[in-house]
N, CA and C of each residue as an Amber inpcrd file, in Angstrom:
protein
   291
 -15.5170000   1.1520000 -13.4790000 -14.6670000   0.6730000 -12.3980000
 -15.4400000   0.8160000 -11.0880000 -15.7320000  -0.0350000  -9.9760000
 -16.1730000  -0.2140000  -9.1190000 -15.5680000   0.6080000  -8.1610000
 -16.2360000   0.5240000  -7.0610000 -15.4400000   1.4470000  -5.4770000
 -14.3670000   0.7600000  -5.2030000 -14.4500000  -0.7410000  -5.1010000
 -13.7660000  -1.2590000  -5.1180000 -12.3530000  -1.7050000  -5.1340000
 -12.5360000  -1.8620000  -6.8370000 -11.3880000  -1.8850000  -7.7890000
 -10.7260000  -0.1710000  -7.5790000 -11.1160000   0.9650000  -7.1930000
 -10.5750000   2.0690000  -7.3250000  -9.7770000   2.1200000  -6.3980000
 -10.8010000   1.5540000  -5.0850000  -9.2800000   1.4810000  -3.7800000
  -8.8400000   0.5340000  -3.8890000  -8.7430000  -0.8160000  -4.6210000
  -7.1760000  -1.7730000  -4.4730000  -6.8690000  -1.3830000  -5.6560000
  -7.3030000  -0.3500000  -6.8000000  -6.3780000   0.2970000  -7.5330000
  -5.0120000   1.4030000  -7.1760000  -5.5270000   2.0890000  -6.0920000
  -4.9930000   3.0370000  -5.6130000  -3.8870000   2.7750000  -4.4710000
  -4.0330000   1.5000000  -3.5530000  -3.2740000   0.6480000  -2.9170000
  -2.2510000  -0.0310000  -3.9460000  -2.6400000  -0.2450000  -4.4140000
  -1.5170000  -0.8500000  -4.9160000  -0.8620000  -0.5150000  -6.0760000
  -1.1350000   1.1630000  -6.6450000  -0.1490000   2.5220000  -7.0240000
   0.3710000   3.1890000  -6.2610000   0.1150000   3.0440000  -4.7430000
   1.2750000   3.5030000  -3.8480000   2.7330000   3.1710000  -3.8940000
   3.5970000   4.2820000  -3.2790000   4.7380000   3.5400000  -3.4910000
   4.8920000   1.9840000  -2.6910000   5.4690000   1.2880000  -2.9790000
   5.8770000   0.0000000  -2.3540000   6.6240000   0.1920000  -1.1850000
   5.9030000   0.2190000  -0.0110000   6.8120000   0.3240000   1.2520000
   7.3270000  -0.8760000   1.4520000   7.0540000  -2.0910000   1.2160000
   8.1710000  -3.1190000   1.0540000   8.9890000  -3.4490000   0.2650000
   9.0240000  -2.7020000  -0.4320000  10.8640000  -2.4680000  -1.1880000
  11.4820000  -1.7970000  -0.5260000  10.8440000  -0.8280000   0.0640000
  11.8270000   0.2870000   1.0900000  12.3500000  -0.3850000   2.0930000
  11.5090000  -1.2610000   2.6330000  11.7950000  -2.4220000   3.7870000
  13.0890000  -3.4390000   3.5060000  12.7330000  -3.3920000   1.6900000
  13.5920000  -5.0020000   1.5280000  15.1950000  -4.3810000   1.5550000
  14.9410000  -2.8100000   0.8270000  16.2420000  -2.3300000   1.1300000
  17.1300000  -1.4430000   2.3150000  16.4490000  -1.3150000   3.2420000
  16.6700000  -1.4460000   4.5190000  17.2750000  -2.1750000   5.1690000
  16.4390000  -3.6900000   5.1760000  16.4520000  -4.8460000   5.3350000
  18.3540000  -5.1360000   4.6960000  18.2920000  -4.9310000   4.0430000
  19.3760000  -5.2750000   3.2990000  20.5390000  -4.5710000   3.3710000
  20.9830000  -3.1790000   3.6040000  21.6690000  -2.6840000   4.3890000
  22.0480000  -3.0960000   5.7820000  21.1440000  -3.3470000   6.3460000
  21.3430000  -3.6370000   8.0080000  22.5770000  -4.9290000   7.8600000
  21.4570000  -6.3510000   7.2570000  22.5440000  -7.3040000   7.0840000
  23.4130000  -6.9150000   6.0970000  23.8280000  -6.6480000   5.7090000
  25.2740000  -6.0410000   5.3240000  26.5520000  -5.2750000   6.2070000
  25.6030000  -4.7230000   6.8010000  26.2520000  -3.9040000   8.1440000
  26.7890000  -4.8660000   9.0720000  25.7400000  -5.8200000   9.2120000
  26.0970000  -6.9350000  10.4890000  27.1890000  -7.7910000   9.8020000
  26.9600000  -7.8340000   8.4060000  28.0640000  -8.7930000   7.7620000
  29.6730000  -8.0900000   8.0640000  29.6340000  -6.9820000   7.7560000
  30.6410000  -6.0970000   7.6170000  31.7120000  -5.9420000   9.3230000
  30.4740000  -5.9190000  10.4010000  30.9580000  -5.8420000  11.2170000
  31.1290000  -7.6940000  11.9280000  31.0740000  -8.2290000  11.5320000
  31.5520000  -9.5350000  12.2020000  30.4590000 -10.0770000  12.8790000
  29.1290000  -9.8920000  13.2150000  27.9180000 -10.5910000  13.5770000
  27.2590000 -11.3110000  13.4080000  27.2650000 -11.5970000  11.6070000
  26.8770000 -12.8660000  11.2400000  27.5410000 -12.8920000   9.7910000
  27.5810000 -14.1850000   9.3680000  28.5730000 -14.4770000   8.1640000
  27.7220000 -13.9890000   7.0050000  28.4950000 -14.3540000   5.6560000
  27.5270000 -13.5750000   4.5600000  26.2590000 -14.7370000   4.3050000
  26.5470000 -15.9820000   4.3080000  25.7560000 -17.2570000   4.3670000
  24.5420000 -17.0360000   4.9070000  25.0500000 -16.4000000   6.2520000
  23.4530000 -16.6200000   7.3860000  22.8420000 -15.5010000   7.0380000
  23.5850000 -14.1240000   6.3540000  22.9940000 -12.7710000   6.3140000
  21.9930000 -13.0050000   5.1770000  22.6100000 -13.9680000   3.9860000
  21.4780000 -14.5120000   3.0060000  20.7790000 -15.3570000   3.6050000
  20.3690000 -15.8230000   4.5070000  19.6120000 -16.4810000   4.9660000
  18.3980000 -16.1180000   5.5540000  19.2250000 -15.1730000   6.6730000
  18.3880000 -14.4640000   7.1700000  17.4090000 -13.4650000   6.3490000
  17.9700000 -12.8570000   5.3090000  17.3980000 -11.7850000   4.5790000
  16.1940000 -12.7870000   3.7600000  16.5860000 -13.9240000   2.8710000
  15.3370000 -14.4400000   2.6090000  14.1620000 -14.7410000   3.3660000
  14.7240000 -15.2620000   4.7720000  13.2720000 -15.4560000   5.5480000
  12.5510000 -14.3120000   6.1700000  12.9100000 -13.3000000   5.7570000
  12.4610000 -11.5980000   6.3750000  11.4750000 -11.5030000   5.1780000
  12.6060000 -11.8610000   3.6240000  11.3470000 -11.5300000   2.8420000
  10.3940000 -11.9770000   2.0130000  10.4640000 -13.7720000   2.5940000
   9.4990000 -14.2110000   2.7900000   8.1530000 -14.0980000   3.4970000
   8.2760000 -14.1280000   4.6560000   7.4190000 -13.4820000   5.9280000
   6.5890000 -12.5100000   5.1770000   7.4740000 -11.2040000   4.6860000
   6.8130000 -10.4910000   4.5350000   6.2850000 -10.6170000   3.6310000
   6.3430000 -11.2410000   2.4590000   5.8160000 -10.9820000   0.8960000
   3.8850000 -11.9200000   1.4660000   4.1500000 -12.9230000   2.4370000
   3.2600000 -13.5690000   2.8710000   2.2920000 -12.2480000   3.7110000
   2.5990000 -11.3610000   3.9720000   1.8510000 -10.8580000   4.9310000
   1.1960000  -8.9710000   4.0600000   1.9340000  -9.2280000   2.7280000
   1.7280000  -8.0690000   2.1520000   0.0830000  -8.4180000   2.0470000
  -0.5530000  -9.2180000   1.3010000  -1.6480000  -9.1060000   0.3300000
  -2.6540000  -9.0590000   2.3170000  -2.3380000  -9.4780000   2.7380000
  -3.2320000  -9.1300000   4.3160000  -3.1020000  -7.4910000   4.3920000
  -2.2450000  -7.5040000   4.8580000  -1.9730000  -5.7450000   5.0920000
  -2.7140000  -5.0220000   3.7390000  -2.4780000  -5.1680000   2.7660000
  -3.3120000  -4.3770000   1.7480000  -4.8610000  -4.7510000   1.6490000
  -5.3130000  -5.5430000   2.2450000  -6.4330000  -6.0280000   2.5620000
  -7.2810000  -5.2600000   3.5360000  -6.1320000  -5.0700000   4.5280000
  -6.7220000  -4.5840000   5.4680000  -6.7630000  -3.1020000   5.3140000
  -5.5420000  -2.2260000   4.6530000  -5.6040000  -0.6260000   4.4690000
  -6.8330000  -0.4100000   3.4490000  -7.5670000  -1.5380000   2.2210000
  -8.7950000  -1.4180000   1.3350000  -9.4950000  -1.0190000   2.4210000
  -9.6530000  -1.9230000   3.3220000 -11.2410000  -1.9270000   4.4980000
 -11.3600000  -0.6130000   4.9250000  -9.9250000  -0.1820000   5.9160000
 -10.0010000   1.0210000   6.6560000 -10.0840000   1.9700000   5.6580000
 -10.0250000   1.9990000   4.8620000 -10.2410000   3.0680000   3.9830000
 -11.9510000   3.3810000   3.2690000 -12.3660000   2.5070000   3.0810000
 -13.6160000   1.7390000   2.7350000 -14.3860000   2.2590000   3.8150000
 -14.0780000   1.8000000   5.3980000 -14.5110000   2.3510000   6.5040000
 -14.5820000   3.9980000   6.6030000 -13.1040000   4.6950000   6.6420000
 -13.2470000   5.7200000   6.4200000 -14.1130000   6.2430000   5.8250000
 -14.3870000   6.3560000   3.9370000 -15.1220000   6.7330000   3.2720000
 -16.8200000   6.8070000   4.0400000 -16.8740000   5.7220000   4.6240000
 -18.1720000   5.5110000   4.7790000 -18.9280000   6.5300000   6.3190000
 -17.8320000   6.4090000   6.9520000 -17.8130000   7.1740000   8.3340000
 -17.9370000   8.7610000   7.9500000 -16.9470000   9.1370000   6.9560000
 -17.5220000  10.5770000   7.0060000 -18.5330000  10.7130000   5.8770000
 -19.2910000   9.9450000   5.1170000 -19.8830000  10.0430000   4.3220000
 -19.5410000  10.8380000   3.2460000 -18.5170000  10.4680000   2.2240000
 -18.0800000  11.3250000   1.0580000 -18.5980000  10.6330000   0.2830000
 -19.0900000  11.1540000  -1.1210000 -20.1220000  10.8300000  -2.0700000
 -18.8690000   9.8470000  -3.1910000 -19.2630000   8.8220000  -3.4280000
 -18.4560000   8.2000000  -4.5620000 -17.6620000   9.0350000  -5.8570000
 -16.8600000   8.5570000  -6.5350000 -16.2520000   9.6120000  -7.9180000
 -17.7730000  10.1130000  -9.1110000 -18.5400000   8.8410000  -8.7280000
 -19.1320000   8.9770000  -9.6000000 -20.7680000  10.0430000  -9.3590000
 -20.7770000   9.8620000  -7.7040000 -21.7220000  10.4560000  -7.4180000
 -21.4400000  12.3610000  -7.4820000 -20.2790000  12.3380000  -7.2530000
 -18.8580000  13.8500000  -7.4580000 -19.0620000  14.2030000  -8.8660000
 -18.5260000  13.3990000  -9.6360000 -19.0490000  13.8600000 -11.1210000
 -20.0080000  14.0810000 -11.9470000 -21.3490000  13.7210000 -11.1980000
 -22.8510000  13.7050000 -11.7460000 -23.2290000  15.1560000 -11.0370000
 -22.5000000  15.4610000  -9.6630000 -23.0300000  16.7940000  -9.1890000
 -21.9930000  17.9750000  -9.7340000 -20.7400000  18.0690000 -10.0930000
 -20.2440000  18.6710000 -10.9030000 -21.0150000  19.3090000 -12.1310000
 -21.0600000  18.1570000 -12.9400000 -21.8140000  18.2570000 -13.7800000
 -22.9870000  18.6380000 -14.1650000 -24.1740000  18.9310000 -13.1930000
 -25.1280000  19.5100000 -12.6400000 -25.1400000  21.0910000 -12.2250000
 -24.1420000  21.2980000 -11.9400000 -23.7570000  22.6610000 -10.9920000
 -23.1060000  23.1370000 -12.3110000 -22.8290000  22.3950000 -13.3900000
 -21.9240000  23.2900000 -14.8980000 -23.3610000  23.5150000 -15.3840000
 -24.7000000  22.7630000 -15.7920000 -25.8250000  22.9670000 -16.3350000
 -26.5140000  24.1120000 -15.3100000 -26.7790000  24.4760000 -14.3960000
 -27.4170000  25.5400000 -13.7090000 -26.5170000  26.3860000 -13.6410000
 -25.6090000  26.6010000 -13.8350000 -24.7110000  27.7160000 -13.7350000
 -24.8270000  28.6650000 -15.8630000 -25.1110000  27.4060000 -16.4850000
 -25.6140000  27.9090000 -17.5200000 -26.9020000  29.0070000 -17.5580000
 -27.5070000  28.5440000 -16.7130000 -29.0130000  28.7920000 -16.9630000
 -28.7570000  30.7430000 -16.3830000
């Protein structure tokens, strides 16, 4: 598995903050329905084009948390999983000796 694939593996085993959003999202218009602000019609209306928008703007945003993260890694210079597990593994053989 690549560096890569490990961080848009790991992005996208996070929890889903846009479900948290969609149900948020979805309370509120309900609330507004409830209180007389907008009908149930427009509250479905409205709620699809929220999560439209957003479903359009997810794969950017996860695009962009790969990079900064990618960036990160690189800024403080932490050694890859694989470069971690070859020196592990090294430090178990001299610790033999």
């Amino acid at each position: 598995m690549t560096k890569k694939q490990r961080v848009k593996k790991g992005v996208s085993d996070s929890p889903d903050y846009f479900d948290r959003v969609k149900t948020e999202m979805s309370k509120f218009i309900k609330e507004m329905i409830a209180a007389g602000k907008v009908t149930k019609q427009e509250g479905e209306k409205l709620f699809r084009k929220f999560w439209k928008d957003s479903e359009d703007e997810r794969e950017t945003i996860k695009d962009k948390l790969e990079e900064v993260g990618s960036d990160f890694k690189k800024l403080i210079d932490a050694p890859s999983r694989e470069e971690f597990e070859a020196l592990k593994k090294r430090v178990k053989e001299l610790e033999k000796r």
